[in-house]
N, C-alpha and C positions, 0 to 999 in steps of 0.2 A: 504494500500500500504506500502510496508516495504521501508524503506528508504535507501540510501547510507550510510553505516558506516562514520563519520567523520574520516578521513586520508590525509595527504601529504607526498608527497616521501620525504624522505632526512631530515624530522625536525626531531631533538630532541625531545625525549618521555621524562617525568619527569619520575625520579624515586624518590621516595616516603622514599625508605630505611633510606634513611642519613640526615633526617632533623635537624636544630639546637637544636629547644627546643620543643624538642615533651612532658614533661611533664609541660612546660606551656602552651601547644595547649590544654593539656586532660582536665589542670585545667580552662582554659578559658572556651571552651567547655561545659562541663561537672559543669558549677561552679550552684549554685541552686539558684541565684540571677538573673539566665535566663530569660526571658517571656518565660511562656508556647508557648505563639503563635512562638517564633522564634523557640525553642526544637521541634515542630511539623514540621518544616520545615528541621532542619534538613539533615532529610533521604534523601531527595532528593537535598539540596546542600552540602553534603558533607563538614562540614566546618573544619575537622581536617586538610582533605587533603589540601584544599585549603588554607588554614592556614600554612599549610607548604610551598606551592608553594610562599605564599608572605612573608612567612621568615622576620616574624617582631622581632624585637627586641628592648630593652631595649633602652629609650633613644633617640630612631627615630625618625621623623616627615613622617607621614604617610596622605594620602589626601585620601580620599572617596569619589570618584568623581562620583555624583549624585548619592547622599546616600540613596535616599528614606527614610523610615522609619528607618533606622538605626540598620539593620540586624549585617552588618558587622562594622559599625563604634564600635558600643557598644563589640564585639568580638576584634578589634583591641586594645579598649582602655583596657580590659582587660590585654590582650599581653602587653602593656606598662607597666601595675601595677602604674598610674599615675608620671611614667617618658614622656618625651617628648611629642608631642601633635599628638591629630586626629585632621584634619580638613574635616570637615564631609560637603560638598559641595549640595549645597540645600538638606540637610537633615530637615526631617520630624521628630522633635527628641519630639514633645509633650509629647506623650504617653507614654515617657521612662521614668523611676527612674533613673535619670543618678548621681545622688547627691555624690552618692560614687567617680565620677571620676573630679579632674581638670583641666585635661588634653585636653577636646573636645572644638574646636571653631567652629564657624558654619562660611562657606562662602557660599554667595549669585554670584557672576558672573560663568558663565558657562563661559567666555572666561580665568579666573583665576587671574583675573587683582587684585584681593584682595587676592594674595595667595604670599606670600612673601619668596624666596626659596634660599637652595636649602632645598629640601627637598627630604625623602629616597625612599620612594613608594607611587607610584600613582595607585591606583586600582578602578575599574569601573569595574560592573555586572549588566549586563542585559540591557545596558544604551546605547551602540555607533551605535542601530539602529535606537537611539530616535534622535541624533545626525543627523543624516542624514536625516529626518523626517523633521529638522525644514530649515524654508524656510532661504537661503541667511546665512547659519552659516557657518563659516570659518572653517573646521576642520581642514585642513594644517594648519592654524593659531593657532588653539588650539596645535595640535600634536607641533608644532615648541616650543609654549609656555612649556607646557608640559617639551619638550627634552631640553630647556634651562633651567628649574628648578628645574627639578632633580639634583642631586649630580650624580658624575663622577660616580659611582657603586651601583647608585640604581635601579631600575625595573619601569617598567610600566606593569600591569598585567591588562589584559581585556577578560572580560567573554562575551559570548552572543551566541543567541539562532543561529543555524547554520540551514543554507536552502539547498538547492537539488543545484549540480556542473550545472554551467554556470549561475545559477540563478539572482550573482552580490547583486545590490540591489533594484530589480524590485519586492518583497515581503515585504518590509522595515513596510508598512504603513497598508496593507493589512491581514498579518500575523504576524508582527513582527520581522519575521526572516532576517537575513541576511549571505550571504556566507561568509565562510571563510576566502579563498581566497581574496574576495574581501578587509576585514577587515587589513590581514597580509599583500597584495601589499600596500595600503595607509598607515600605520603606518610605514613600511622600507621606505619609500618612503623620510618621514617626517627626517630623519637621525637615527632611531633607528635600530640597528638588533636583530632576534630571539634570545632568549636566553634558550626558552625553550618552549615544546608544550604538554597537557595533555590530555589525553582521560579519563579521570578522571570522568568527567561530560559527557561524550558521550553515546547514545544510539540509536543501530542498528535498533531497534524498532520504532525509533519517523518518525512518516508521517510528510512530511517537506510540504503535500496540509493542514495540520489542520494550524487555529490561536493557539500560543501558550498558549492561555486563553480557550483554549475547556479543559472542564472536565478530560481529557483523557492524553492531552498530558500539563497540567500545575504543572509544579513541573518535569516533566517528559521527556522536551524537550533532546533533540541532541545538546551537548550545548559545544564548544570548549573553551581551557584556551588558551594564549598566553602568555610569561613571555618577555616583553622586555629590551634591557640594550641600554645605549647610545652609538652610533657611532661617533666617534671624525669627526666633520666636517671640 
């Protein structure tokens, strides 16, 4: 079943052209102190682009909010060049040779109660259907947490796998997916507005009836970016 293209009327498309510092994206990237297993990944997350779209720089404090294995924490602290800090939020960082960098802390509360801010960007991939999965979790509380420790002109940027229109999040546990829609009403909700939307990660191809862990569509999913900025409350 071919799927809806990811689209909404009226958002902001990134454009990609005019990034800050596209040759420290290429040398993050690109640097040969990678894990093979992350360089195999990748093609399908795109990480120059995405790189771009969270527009890290020198000297930030940047959060990796449910970091998993430390795909993108280890990419961010890169980008720092060990200025400022990652705080890499239940990251799974064992497996990594991180030695080169002294910049990365590790936080434990998903509510962020151990995250002391303001701080510049907040990004989370793959992560705010797991969010809605757990039973009795405050995400207006989070998202509020969130928008009060950000700095006045930082970002929240959230990645995640996108399900079939009117869907919501009736696929969250089942498939992993979650709509769009549903994702960008509760986060504007929370006091942030769009700052920017990518189709960067999207694909008209992905059957939104697979789990995102079938052979076929993993690495591969229909997957929306969100750029958010804070709304003066």
């Amino acid at each position: 079943m071919k799927s809806t293209p990811f689209f909404i009327a009226s958002l902001l498309v990134s454009s990609l052209s005019a990034i800050a510092n596209p040759s420290s994206i290429t040398h993050a990237v690109q640097n040969p102190n990678r894990m093979a297993q992350d360089i195999a990944r990748d093609a399908g997350r795109k990480p120059a682009d995405i790189l771009a779209i969270v527009d890290v720089k020198e000297n930030m404090k940047v959060v990796d909010y449910i970091a998993g294995g430390g795909y993108y924490t280890e990419l961010f602290a890169r980008l720092l060049n060990n200025s400022g800090t990652v705080f890499s939020v239940k990251g799974k960082l064992e497996t990594r040779n991180l030695s080169e960098f002294n910049n990365i802390k590790t936080l434990t509360s998903l509510e962020l109660d151990d995250l002391e801010g303001p701080v510049d960007r907040i990004f989370t991939a793959l992560n705010y259907h797991d969010l809605i999965n757990k039973a009795n979790f405050d995400r207006q509380a989070l998202l509020k947490s969130m928008h009060q420790k950000l700095s006045d002109d930082g970002y929240l940027i959230i990645i995640d796998h996108n399900a079939g229109a009117g869907v919501g999040i009736s696929q969250t546990k089942k498939l992993h997916r979650v709509e769009n829609r549903f994702v960008l009403n509760e986060v504007l909700k929370a006091g942030f507005e769009l700052d920017m939307s990518s189709s960067v990660l999207a694909n008209a191809n992905d059957d939104y009836s697979l789990d995102v862990w079938q052979p076929t569509t993993k690495g591969n999913t229909d997957r929306f970016v969100y750029r958010f900025k804070k709304r003066a409350l």
